[in-house]
N, C-alpha and C positions, 0 to 999 in steps of 0.2 A: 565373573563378568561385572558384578556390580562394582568390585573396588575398579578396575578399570575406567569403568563410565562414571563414578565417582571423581576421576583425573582431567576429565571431558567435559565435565556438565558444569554450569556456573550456577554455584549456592545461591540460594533467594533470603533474600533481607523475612525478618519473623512476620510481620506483616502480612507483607506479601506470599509469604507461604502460608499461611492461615488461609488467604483469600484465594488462594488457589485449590488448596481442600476443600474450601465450604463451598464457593460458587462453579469450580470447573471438574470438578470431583479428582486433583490428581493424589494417589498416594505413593510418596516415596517409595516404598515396597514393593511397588508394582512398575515401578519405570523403567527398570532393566528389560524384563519381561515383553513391556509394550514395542521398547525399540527393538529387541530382538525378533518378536511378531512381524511388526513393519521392513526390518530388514527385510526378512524371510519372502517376507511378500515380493516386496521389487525383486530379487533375485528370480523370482519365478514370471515374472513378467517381461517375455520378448522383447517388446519396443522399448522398455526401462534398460537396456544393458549397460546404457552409458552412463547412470544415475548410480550415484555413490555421496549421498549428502552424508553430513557431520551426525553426530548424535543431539548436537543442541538445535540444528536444522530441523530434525525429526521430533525433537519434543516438543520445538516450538506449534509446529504443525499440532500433536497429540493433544497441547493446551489449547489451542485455538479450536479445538473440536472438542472439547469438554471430556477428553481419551474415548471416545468413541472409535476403536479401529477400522469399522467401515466406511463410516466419514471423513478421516483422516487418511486412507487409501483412495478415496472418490475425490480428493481436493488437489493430494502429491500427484495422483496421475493426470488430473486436470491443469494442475500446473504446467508440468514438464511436459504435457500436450501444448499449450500455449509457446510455449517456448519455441514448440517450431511451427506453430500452427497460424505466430500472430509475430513475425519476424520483425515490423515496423517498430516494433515496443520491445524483445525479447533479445534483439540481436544490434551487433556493434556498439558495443554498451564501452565504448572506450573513454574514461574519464576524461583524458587530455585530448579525445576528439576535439574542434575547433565550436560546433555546434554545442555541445555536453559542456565543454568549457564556459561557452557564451549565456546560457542558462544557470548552470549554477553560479555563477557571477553575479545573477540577476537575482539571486535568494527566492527564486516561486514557492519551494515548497521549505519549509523552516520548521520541524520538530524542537518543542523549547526544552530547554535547558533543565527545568525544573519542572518537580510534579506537584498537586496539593497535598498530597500526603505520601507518604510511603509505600504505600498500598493505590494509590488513586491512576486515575488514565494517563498517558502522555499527550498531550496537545498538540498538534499541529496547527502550522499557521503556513496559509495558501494567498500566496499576492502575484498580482499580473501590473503593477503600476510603472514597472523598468520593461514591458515586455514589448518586442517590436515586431507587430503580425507580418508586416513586411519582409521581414530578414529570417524569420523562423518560423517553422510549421506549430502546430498546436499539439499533434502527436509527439514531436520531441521533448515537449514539457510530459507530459505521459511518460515519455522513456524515462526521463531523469525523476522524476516524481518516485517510480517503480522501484529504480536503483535503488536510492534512498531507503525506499519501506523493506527492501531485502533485507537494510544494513540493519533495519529494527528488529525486523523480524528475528536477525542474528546475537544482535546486543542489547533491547531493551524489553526487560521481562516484566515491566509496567504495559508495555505498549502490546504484548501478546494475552498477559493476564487480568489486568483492569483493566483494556481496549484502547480505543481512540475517541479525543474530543478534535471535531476539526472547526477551526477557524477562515472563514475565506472572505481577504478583502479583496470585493471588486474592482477596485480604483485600477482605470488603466484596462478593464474589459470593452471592445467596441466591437460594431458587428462586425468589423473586418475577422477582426480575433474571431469570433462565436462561430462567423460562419464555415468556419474548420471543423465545428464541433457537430459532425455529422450522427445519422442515427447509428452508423453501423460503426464507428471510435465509441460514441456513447453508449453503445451495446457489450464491443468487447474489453472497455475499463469496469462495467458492471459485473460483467462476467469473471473479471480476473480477479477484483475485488471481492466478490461475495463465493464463489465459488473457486477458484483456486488458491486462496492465500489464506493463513489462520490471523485472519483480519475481524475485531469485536468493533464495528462503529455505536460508540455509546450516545453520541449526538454532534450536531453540526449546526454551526449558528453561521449567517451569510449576513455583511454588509455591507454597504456601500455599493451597491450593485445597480449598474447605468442601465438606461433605457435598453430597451429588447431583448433583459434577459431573461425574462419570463420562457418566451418559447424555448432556448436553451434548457432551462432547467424541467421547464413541462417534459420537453425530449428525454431528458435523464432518468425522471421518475417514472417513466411509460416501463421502466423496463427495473423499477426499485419493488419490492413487496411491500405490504401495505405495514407492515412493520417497520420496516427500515423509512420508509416516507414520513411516520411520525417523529424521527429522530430528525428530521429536519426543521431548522426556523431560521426568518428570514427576519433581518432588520434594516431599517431606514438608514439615514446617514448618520458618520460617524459611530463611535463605537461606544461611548459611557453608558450605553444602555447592556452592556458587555456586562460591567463589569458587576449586576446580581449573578453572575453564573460563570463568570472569569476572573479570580481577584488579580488583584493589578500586580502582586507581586511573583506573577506569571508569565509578564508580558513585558517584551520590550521597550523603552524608553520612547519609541515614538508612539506606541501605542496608549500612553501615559502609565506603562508598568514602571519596572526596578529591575530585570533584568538584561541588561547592559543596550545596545543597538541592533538594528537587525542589521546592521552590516557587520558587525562582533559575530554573527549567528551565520550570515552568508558568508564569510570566510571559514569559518570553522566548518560547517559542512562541505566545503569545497573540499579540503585537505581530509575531509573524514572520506568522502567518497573517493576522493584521489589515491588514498592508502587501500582501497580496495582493488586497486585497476590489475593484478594479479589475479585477486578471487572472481572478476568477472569474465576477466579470457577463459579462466577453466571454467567458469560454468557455462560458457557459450555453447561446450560440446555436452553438457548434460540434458538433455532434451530426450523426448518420444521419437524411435522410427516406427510411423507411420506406415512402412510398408512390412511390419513384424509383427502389429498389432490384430491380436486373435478377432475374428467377425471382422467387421467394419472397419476401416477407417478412420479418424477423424481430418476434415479440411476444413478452411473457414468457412466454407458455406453450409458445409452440415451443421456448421456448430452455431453462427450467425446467420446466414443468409436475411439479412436485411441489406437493403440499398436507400439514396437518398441521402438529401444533405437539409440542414438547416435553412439553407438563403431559399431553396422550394419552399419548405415550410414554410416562410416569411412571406412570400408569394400566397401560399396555400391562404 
């Protein structure tokens, strides 16, 4: 079985597999092992019948739980619970949808190109400055955001093993925009993020950030651990204050890095997501039945039951 999943699994730069023995505890030796545990498991689980992920799927998962396999079963079935439990974000995930097209056009979410070292995080870079609250909902940045991090989760073994740095320029946030950014969207992106995905956030720098987005982000943290809230910091305008903790030759040219434009970075992700529009119809039907699922059920209100929107808050 190992030479097998030796034909399946993508080799790690030395580095990087260094840093994935010392800080996530994985040992080669033990990888076959783990997948075929975790197989084992979904096969045995009702509502999982339709769930048949890859083996580089399931190790990614493995690393993002430091191989703990009860964490890593409490995440996969939390995912593929969401899948049909949070349909707004999980479902009709058509690249060349007109919406999905309209958005990735607009480059919101832009994972960069390059990393600080061999071994270090994958950066992400988050802008709303093309986005038109008018014409598009705030959930579909979500959907397309989601996509995106699948495709990491699937190709990039910085972005599972040394985590994520995220970057978010505000420029182009207004309350129109925010006030989509309800408690119960800012509940279940927390939830999918900390709890369904083998997602390490290593920290988040925030700039440029316009008038009233405090309550926005107060909302977001009401529901972050007191952990993950330290990995957040916020900066005034513009970005040179960036660059003690970003070097420039990380970041795109309008950002004053070296790494080419962010509209170089917005087409290139378009076409990357676009060459998945295959892998997203099959995984449309990979999801939890809910009515197979041993005990309880999960709905979205067992699992959120919050209500309420921001523009209240804003009143409040």
């Amino acid at each position: 079985m190992w030479t097998a999943l030796k034909m399946t699994l993508r080799p790690l730069p030395p580095l990087l597999q260094e840093k994935s023995q010392r800080e996530i505890n994985e040992d080669p030796d033990r990888i076959a092992s783990d997948l075929s545990a975790i197989r084992e498991w979904i096969e045995k689980q009702p509502h999982l019948k339709s769930v048949n992920p890859s083996d580089q799927w399931l190790l990614a998962f493995l690393r993002g739980n430091k191989f703990s396999l009860e964490k890593t079963k409490n995440k996969l079935d939390m995912y593929y619970t969401l899948r049909t439990v949070v349909p707004e974000i999980f479902r009709n995930r058509n690249p060349f949808d007109p919406t999905v097209q309209a958005i990735l056009n607009m480059g919101i979410f832009l994972p960069l190109r390059v990393t600080k070292s061999e071994d270090s995080c994958r950066v992400c870079l988050q802008r709303f400055k093309d986005f038109d609250s008018s014409k598009y909902r705030f959930v579909d940045i979500v959907k397309v955001c989601f996509m995106i991090i699948e495709i990491l989760i699937l190709e990039d073994d910085n972005f599972i093993i040394a985590g994520e740095e995220f970057l978010m320029d505000g420029t182009g946030l207004d309350l129109t925009t925010l006030s989509q950014w309800t408690p119960a969207l800012a509940k279940k992106c927390v939830t999918i993020f900390t709890k369904a995905l083998p997602v390490r956030l290593k920290s988040s720098y925030l700039f440029n950030m316009s008038p009233g987005y405090e309550t926005a982000y107060n909302l977001f943290k009401i529901f972050l651990s007191e952990k993950l809230k330290n990995r957040f910091h916020i900066y005034g305008n513009g970005f040179e204050a960036l660059y003690d903790v970003m070097p420039r030759n990380l970041l795109p040219k309008e950002y004053g890095g070296e790494q080419g434009t962010v509209q170089e970075l917005t087409d290139y992700w378009k076409k990357k997501v676009e060459s998945y529009s295959e892998w997203y119809l099959r995984e449309e039907l990979a999801c939890s039945d809910e009515s197979l699922r041993p005990n309880n059920p999960h709905t979205s209100s067992s699992l959120f039951g919050v209500e309420g929107s921001f523009r209240k808050l804003l009143v409040d």
